[in-house]
C-alpha positions in Angstrom: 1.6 14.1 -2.9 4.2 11.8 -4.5 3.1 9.1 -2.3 -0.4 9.4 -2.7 0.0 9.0 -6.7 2.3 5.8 -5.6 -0.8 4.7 -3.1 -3.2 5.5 -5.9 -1.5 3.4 -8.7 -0.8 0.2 -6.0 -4.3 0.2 -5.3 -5.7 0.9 -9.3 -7.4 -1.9 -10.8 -9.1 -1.4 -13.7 -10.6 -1.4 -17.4 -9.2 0.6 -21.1 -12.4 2.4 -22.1 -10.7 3.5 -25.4 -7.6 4.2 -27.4 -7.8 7.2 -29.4 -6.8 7.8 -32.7 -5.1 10.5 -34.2 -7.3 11.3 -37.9 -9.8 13.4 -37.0 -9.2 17.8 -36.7 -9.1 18.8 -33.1 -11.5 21.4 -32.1 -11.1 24.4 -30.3 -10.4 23.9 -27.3 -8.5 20.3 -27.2 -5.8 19.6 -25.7 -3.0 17.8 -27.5 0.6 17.2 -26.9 3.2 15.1 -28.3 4.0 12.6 -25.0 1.4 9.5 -25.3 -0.8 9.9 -22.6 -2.9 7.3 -20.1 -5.8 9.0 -18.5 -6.6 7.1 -14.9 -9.7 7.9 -13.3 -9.4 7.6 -9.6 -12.8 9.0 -8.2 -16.3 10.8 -9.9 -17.1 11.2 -13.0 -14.4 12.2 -16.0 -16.3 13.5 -19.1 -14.3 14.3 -22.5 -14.4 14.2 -26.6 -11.9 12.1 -27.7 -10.7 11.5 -31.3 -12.6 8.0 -32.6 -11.4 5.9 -36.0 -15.0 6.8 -37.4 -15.5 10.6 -35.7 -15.5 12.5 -32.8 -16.6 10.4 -29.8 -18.1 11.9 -26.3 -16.9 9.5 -23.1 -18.3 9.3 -19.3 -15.5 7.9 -17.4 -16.4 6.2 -13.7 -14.0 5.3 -11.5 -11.6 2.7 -12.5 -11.6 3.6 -15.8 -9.3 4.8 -18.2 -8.3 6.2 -21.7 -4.7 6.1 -23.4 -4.5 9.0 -26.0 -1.1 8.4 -28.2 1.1 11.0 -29.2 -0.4 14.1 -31.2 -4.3 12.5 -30.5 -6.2 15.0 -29.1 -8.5 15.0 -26.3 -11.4 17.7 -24.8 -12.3 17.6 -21.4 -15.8 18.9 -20.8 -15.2 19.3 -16.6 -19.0 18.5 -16.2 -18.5 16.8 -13.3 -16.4 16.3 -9.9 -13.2 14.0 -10.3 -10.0 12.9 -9.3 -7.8 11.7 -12.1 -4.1 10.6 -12.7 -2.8 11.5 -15.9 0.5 9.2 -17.0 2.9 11.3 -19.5 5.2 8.5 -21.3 8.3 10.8 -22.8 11.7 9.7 -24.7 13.5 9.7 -21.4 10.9 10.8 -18.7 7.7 9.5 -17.3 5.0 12.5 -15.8 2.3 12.4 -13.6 -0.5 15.1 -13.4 -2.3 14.2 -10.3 -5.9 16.6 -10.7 -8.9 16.9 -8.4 -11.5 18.8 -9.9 -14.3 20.1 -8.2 -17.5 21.6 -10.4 -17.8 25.7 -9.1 -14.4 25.5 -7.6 -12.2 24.2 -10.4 -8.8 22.5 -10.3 -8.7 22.2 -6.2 -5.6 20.7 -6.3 -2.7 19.8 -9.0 0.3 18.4 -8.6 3.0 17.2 -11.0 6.4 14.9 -10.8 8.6 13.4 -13.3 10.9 10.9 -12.9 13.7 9.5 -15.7 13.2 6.7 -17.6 15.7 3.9 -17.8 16.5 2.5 -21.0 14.1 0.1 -21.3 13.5 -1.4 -25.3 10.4 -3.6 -23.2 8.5 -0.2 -22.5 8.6 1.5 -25.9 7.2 -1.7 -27.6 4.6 -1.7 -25.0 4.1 1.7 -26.4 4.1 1.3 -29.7 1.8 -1.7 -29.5 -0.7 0.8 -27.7 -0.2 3.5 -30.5 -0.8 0.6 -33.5 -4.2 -0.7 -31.4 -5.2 3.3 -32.4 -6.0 2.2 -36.0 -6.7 -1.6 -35.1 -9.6 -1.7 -33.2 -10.8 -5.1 -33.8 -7.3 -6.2 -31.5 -8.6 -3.1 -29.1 -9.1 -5.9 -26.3 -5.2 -6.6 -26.0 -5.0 -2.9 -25.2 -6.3 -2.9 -21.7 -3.8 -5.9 -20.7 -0.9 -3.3 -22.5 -2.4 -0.8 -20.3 -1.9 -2.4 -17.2 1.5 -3.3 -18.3 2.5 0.2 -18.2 0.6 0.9 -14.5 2.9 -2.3 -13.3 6.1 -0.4 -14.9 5.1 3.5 -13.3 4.6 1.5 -9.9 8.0 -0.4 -10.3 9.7 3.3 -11.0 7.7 4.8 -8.0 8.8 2.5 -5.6 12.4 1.9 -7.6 13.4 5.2 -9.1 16.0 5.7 -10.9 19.7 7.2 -9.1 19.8 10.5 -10.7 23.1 12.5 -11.2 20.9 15.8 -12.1 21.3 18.9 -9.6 18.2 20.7 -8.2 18.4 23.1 -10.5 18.8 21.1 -13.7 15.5 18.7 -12.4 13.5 22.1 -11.7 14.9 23.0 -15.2 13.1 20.1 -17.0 10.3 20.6 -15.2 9.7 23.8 -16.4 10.1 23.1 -19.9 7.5 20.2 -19.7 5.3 22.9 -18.1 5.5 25.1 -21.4 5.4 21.9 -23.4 1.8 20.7 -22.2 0.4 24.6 -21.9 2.0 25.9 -24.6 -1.5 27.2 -26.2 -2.1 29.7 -22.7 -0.3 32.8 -21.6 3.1 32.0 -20.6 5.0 34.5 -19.0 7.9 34.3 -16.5 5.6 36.0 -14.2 3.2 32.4 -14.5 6.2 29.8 -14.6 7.7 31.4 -11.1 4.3 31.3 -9.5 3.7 27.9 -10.8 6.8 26.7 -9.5 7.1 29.0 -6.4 10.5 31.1 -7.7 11.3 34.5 -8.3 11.5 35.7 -12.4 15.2 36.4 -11.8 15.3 32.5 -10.9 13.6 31.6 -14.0 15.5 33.4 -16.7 19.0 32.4 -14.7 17.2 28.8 -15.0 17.1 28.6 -18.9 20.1 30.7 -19.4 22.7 28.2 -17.2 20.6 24.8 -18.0 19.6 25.3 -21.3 21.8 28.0 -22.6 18.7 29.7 -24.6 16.4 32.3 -23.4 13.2 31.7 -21.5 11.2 33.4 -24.3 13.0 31.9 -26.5 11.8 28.2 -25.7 8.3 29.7 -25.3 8.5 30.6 -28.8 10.6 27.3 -30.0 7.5 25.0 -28.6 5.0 27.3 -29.7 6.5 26.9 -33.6 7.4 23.6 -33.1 3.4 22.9 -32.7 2.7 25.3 -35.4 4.7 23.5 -38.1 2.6 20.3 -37.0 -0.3 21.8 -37.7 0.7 23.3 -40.5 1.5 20.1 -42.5 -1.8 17.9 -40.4 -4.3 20.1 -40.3 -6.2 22.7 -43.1 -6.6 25.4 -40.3 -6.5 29.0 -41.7 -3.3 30.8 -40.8 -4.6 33.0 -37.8 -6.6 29.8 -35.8 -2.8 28.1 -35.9 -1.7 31.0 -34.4 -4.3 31.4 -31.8 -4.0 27.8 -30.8 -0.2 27.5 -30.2 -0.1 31.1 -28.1 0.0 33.7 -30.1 -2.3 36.6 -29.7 -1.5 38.3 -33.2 -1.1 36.8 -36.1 1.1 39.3 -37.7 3.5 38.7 -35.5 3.5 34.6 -35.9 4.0 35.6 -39.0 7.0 37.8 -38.8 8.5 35.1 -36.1 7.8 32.4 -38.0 9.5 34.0 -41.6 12.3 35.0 -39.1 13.0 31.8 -37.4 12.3 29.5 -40.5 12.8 31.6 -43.8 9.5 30.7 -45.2 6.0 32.3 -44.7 3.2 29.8 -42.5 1.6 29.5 -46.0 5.0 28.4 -48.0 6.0 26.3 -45.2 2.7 24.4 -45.5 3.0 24.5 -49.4 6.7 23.0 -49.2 5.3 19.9 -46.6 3.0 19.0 -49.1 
C-alpha cells in the first residue's frame, strides 16, 4: 500500500477546486483537525460541504481534482458516492497519508495510513502558509493550484527519498497512534479500538504510551479531547453540552468535572476569560 500511494501521486496531475476558509461554524458532523490538509481525488466521485469565505459551500469532486482545507477549516463528507481519495496531512514535523476507497453499501473497503518525518524545510512551510493566506484571498485563489502541486512534487520527493530515521519500532508505532486519536478524537476511543486498529494487544498499547510518552493512554485521550474543547470554546458560540459531544464526551457532567479538574476554570469561565 505504501507504494501504491507513491504510484498514485507520480502519476497525479491535476486541478485545486477550492481552498477553504476557516469563518464559518462547523456543523454536526464535520470533520476538523488541526494539520492543513490536501484532499486528492484519485477515482469516482468525492462529495463534501466545505467552509466557503461567503457560507457553507457543497462540492462534487471528479477525478483529478482536489481541495486543500488549512488547519482548523472544517470539512463534511456526504459519502454519496464510490471513490478513491488520498488525503495529505502536513504536520510540524510529519507528513500523513490517508489512502481511502469508499464504496456506497459497503463503506470504507479499504484504509490505510503512513507517516513519514519531515525535514526541516523553511521552503515547505511558506508553501504552506501561502496556501492558508489564499483562504481569505480568493481573488489570488488561481496561484493556489500551482502551490498545490508544489506540495504533491515535495510528498513524491519524500516518498521516493525519505528521511533516515533514528526512531525504534516502537516509538514510530507510538506516533502513529497519537495521530490516530488526534484526527478521531470526536469517536469512541478505547484501548480496545487503538489495538484493533493497529493490530496489538491492550497490554501493548498502555506499555506504548507509558514507555514512549510517559503519560497514560487515557490520559492523551482526554488531553486531545480538551485540547479541541478549549478551541471551540474561544471560536465557536456552541452551548456547553454540543462541545462536549463533539470532542468525545458522552456526558457533559463529566467534561465538566474533567475540564474544572484539569484546567481550574469551569467550560463557561474558561470561554469568559478568552474573551
Amino acid at each position: 500500500m505504501y507504494q501504491h500511494i507513491s504510484d498514485s501521486l507520480n502519476a497525479f496531475q491535476g486541478s485545486l477546486v477550492r481552498i477553504c476558509s476557516s469563518e464559518n461554524t462547523p456543523p454536526e458532523g464535520a470533520y476538523q483537525v488541526n494539520f492543513n490538509r490536501l484532499e486528492i481525488i484519485l477515482e469516482g466521485k468525492y462529495d463534501l460541504v466545505v467552509d466557503a469565505n461567503q457560507g457553507d459551500e457543497r462540492l462534487s469532486l471528479n477525478q483529478n481534482d482536489m481541495v486543500y482545507i488549512p488547519s482548523n477549516a472544517w470539512s463534511k463528507p456526504t459519502w454519496e458516492n464510490s471513490c478513491k481519495m488520498l488525503s495529505i496531512l502536513f504536520g510540524k514535523n510529519q507528513v500523513g497519508f490517508s489512502f481511502v476507497n469508499y464504496v456506497v453499501g459497503e463503506g470504507y473497503v479499504d484504509v490505510f495510513k503512513h507517516a513519514m518525518p519531515l525535514p526541516s524545510s523553511m521552503a515547505l512551510e511558506h508553501v504552506i502558509d501561502a496556501m492558508n493566506s489564499l483562504a481569505t484571498e480568493q481573488r489570488f485563489a488561481a496561484m493556489g493550484e500551482h502551490l498545490a502541486n508544489s506540495l504533491i512534487l515535495y510528498c513524491r520527493e519524500l516518498l521516493q527519498h525519505p528521511q533516515l530515521e533514528k526512531t525504534s519500532r516502537s516509538e514510530k508505532l507510538y506516533r502513529s497512534m497519537c495521530i490516530y486519536v488526534q484526527e478521531n478524537f470526536h469517536k469512541d476511543i478505547t484501548r480496545v479500538s487503538i489495538a484493533n486498529r493497529f493490530g496489538v494487544s491492550q497490554a501493548h498499547v498502555s506499555r506504548l504510551f507509558n514507555q514512549e510518552g510517559s503519560v497514560k493512554f487515557a490520559d492523551y485521550v482526554t488531553y486531545v479531547r480538551l485540547d479541541r474543547a478549549k478551541f471551540m470554546l474561544k471560536k465557536y458560540n456552541f452551548k456547553v453540552d454540543e462541545i462536549a459531544h463533539r470532542c468525545g464526551f458522552r456526558d457533559t457532567n463529566y467534561f465538566c468535572r474533567v475540564f474544572k479538574q484539569k484546567t481550574g476554570k469551569t467550560p463557561s469561565g474558561y470561554r469568559l476569560g478568552a474573551a
